[in-house]
Steps between C-alpha positions, in 0.01 A plus 500: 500500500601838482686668720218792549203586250580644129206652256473290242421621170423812639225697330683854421139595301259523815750534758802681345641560868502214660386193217258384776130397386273284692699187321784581700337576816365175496847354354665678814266359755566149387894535519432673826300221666675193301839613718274510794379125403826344504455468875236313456547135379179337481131628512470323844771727627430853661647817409783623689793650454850481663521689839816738483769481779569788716210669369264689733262390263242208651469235598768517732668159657269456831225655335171327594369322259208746373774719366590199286152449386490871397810513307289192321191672472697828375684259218195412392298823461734724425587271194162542424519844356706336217292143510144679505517729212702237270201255596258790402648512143600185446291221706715187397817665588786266611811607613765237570307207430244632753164668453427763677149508533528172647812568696320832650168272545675292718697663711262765599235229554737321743647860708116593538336197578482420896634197572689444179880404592610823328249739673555776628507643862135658586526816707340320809775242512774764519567824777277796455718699228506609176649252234644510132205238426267811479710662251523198259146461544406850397760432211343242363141600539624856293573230208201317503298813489655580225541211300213267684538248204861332625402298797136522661275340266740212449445388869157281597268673698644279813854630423424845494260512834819358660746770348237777572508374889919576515451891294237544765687428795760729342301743399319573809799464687696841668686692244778813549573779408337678240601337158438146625129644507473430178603089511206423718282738276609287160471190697118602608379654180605113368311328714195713510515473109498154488185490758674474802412652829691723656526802749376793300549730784871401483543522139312864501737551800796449318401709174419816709841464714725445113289812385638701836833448418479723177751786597456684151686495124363133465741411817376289803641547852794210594788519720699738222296526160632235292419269200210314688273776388535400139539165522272380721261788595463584116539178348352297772189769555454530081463096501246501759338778369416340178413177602301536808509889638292639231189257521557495899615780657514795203509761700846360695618431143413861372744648762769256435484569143517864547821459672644244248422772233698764679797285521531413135539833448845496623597119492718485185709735647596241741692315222799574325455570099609175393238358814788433759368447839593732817709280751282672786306417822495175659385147365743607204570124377127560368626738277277452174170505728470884416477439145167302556374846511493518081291235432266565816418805374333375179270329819386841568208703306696800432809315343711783624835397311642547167501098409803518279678663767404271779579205329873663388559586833343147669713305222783706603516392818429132442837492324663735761508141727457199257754583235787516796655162614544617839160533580435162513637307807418119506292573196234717697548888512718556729457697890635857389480691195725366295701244644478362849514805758427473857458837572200544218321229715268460774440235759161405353668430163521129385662370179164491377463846594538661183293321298243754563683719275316363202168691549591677177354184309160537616506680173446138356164539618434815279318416184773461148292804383623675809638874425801371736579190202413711173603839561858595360765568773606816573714717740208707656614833610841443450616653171337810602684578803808498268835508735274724772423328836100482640431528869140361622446589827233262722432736811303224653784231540756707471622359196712668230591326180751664224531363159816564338471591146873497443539195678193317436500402864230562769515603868306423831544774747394370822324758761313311743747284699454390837767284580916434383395235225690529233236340286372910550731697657705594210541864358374382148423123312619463152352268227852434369750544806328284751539541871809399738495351860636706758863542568546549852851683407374741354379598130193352454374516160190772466482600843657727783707273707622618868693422785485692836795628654366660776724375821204439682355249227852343503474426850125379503348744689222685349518857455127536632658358833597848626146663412302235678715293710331218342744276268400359137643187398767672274760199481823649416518262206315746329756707407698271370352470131341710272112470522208647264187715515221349731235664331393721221237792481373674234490879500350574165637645145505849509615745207606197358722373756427162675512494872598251748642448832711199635476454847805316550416399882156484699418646804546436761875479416461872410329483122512853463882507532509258182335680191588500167316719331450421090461707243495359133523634155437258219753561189476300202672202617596548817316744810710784672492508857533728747442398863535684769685287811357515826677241706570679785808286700828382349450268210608281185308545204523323152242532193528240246403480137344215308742190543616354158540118505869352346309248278710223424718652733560809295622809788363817374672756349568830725578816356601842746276753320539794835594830359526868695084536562488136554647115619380271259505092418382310217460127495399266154461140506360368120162646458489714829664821630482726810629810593501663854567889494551660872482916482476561909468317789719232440889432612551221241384298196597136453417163388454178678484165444250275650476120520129334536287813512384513114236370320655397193850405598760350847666886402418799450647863492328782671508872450489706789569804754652526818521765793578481871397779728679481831348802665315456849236715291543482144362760271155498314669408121424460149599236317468537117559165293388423140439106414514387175401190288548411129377195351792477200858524490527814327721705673453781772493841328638801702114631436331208647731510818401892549128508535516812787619856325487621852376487853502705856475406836285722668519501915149696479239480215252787382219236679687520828594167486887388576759372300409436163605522145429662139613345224522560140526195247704487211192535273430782703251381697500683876378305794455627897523236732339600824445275779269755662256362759607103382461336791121615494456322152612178604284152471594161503 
């Protein structure tokens, strides 16, 4: 077989981007799930596939033996989003000498029926928790609401009261959080379609709780904002809507739609111009889930999206993963992005995990006459934004997102961060440069990086001590690497300048000691920023750029680029380039190397900036950087690297604010930055 999936006589007519027509979709599904059937030997045998040592993935070694049952279970669901709609389309499919219909018959037929050998665990036999079963369940219930053809009516009667008993034990069982909501409500909606009782009160329950969560822009409330809006409040909520929320509960369904409308409006700009992904946000070994969104919204009444477009850009992303060899790890996509990456995982990751990544072929289910099959591909927007760069800004989330013209790459700009994930807590996510783990010696890739070294913190006793005489566990540890921003807030875009804050520590250990406050200017290419330091002890402090992976072991190329108004690096590896600028605020520019933090590659080389401030009250500062990407290996021209004409500190503005800047762009483009009244701005 081959090593990853190839287009085969690619159709250049229809699809002159990417060669992809439904053919090929189906053609990619079938490679996809053939590796994935290689673990399985005979049609007797369940699913699974190999654990992976030293993974925090489950099922860990002493894990009881539900967790076992559920990596099972998740084999053989999440599989399903490849099985179901290659059943839909072709119903005598085999795949390695195995049918699937059969294969899928059987195995769900044995995990749901009580009793069977290969059941599994009902809620009442196991503690009073929440469990992955519920997930799975609401999984597979989405597909058969879609494609109800696959499975059900091939069961007896008999055969299907007894499955029906297991999704209703499920169902009805405790959920959490808010996304999870909407498991239980696919699970229900089955049931109740097929004539089942159930708890209507619950089910209504559950509806009017998913609509709360609807924070504005299309986005619903999670821990940060992430990509379980579109993928499973959007793609999820559309399915249900179609198949059972119209005829049941329409007026629910209206208000979902409404929001799934005003989402679209924005969601290409998510995606790259070729339809690279964003490595952003947790459960990132999912990655292709988001592009579920294209064919979803062909679900919807309003068919909100250019279909040429959408299926360019959800093409574009299928061959982002499948065409690369490292994305396949025992023949299953692999836990990370690209290859195998701890840090892009989560505990509740299995290697069946990211199987749920192939929501994007529910567009199986769309008729051959679809717009989304027939419709020529095309770049959208693209051509005319020319080499300029587009800024949406989503007030609601706090979400910013930059497409690149120049660059063809797009940008998440995270504003809504509660916690020091770095799944979030970078300064800005890039289609092309994905993200880097932290480096606890400093120079972590996209985001402000310090180290205390306030002699109290070095001793481990907390500076609130001598204001309250009550101690804070402060363990002098602390001080001993470099740590990140704990949260981010969003302060708004005013006179076209974005505004955050980074609250580098929390109260109680003194939070308003440790701001960073952001201000960002989005070039073509690249963003200028000028940020205004308010860490008020003795401190370390790097900024890093985009890390660029040595593929095949490749270093990357630096070039010194400083001259009188600025220091200045540039770094190329084949196909990518950075350049970090530093006008003020800055002692030095330099590049590291770093070993297992990058996406892509063991190695990587990071841009960056470093100060130290050594002060017992350091002053309020400015620091002035530009960051730069190019996406060829053309090289740097003295123009590119000069994108400020001019700028002034100012210690007082005309606003009465303190310590801010004017600037004046090359183009000639003035700016004010004024941080006037920010901390009364903030959310999060």
């Amino acid at each position: 077989m081959k090593p990853c999936y190839r287009v085969e006589e690619p159709d250049y007519r229809l699809s002159p981007m990417t060669g992809m027509t439904r053919r090929h979709y189906i053609d990619c599904a079938k490679y996809i799930l053939e590796r994935a059937f290689r673990h399985v030997k005979s049609p007797d045998q369940p699913i699974l596939f190999p654990t992976i040592p030293g993974s925090k993935s489950y099922p860990q070694p002493g894990a009881p033996p539900w967790r076992t049952r559920s990596h099972e279970f998740e084999a053989l669901e999440r599989t399903f989003n490849l099985a179901g709609p290659l059943i839909h389309v072709e119903p005598e499919i085999t795949l390695c000498g195995i049918k699937l219909r059969d294969y899928y018959l059987r195995h769900f037929l044995g995990a749901l029926t009580p009793g069977h050998p290969n059941s599994l665990p009902l809620p009442e036999e196991l503690p009073d928790a929440t469990y992955q079963f519920t997930c799975e369940f609401g999984g597979w219930a989405k597909t058969l609401l879609l494609m109800p053809d696959v499975l059900w009516p091939h069961w007896t009667r008999q055969q299907q009261d007894d499955i029906a008993l297991t999704i209703s034990k499920w169902a009805h069982h405790r959920t959490t959080q808010n996304n999870w909501r909407l498991f239980n409500i696919c699970a229900l909606s089955w049931l109740k379609l097929k004539g089942y009782a159930i708890d209507d009160e619950l089910l209504k329950s559950h509806l009017l709780w998913v609509a709360s969560y609807h924070a504005g822009n299309g986005w619903y409330l999670e821990q940060s904002y992430n990509y379980y809006t579109i993928s499973l409040f959007v793609v999820y909520g559309t399915i249900w809507n179609r198949a059972f929320g119209d005829t049941h509960y329409p007026e629910i369904a209206a208000v979902l739609e409404r929001s799934f409308d005003e989402l679209f409006k924005t969601y290409p700009n998510f995606f790259g111009r070729d339809g690279f992904i964003n490595m952003w946000a947790r459960s990132i070994c999912y990655r292709l889930w988001i592009s579920g969104g294209f064919p979803a919204s062909f679900l919807l009444r309003s068919k909100p999206l250019d279909p040429g477009w959408a299926r360019r850009l959800c093409s574009g992303s299928l061959l982002q993963f499948t065409t690369r060899e490292d994305f396949f790890v025992n023949d299953i996509p692999s836990l990370g992005f690209y290859g195998h990456r701890e840090f892009a995982i989560q505990n509740y990751s299995c290697p069946a995990s990211p199987f749920i990544m192939f929501l994007p072929f529910i567009a199986l289910a769309l008729p051959e006459d679809s717009p989304f099959w027939i419709a020529t591909e095309n770049d959208g927007t693209w051509p005319e934004l020319g080499r300029r760069s587009r800024r949406t800004v989503l007030e609601k989330p706090g979400l910013t997102l930059v497409n690149h013209g120049s660059t063809g790459t797009s940008e998440i700009v995270s504003g809504k961060v509660y916690d020091d994930d770095h799944n979030y807590s970078k300064l800005v996510f890039n289609t092309h440069f994905p993200w880097e783990d932290h480096n606890p010696q400093g120079g972590t890739a996209q985001e402000y990086s310090f180290r205390s070294l306030d002699p109290r913190d070095l001793r481990g006793v907390d500076i609130n001590f001598y204001l309250t005489g009550r101690a804070v566990d402060n363990a002098a540890s602390k001080g001993a690497g470099f740590s990140t921003a704990q949260s981010i807030l969003f302060n708004g875009v005013r006179d076209n300048v974005l505004y955050r804050q980074l609250l580098m520590r929390k109260p109680p250990n003194n939070g308003v000691g440790y701001i960073i406050d952001l201000a960002e200017i989005t070039i073509p290419g690249g963003v200028i920023r000028v940020d205004r330091c308010r860490l008020a002890f003795e401190h370390e402090l790097t900024l890093g750029h985009y890390g660029l992976p040595h593929v095949g072991g490749r270093e990357a190329v630096v070039r010194d680029v400083g001259n009188a108004a600025r220091k200045g690096l540039t770094a190329a590896i084949p196909g990518r380039q950075v350049a970090f600028l530093a006008y003020s605020g800055w002692d030095t520019v330099r590049a590291q190397a770093h070993r297992g933090f990058n996406a892509e590659a063991e190695e990587s080389t990071v841009l960056g900036a470093y100060r130290k401030r050594t002060a017992p009250n350091p002053a309020l500062e400015l620091m002035v950087s530009v960051l730069l990407h190019k996406t060829d290996d053309a090289p740097w021209g003295e123009e590119e690297l000069s994108p400020i004409r001019d700028f002034q500190v100012l210690d007082v503005l005309p606003s009465g604010s303190v310590l801010g800047a004017t600037l004046t762009l090359a183009d000639g483009t003035a700016y004010v930055v004024d941080f006037k009244d920010v901390d009364g701005y903030k959310a999060c």
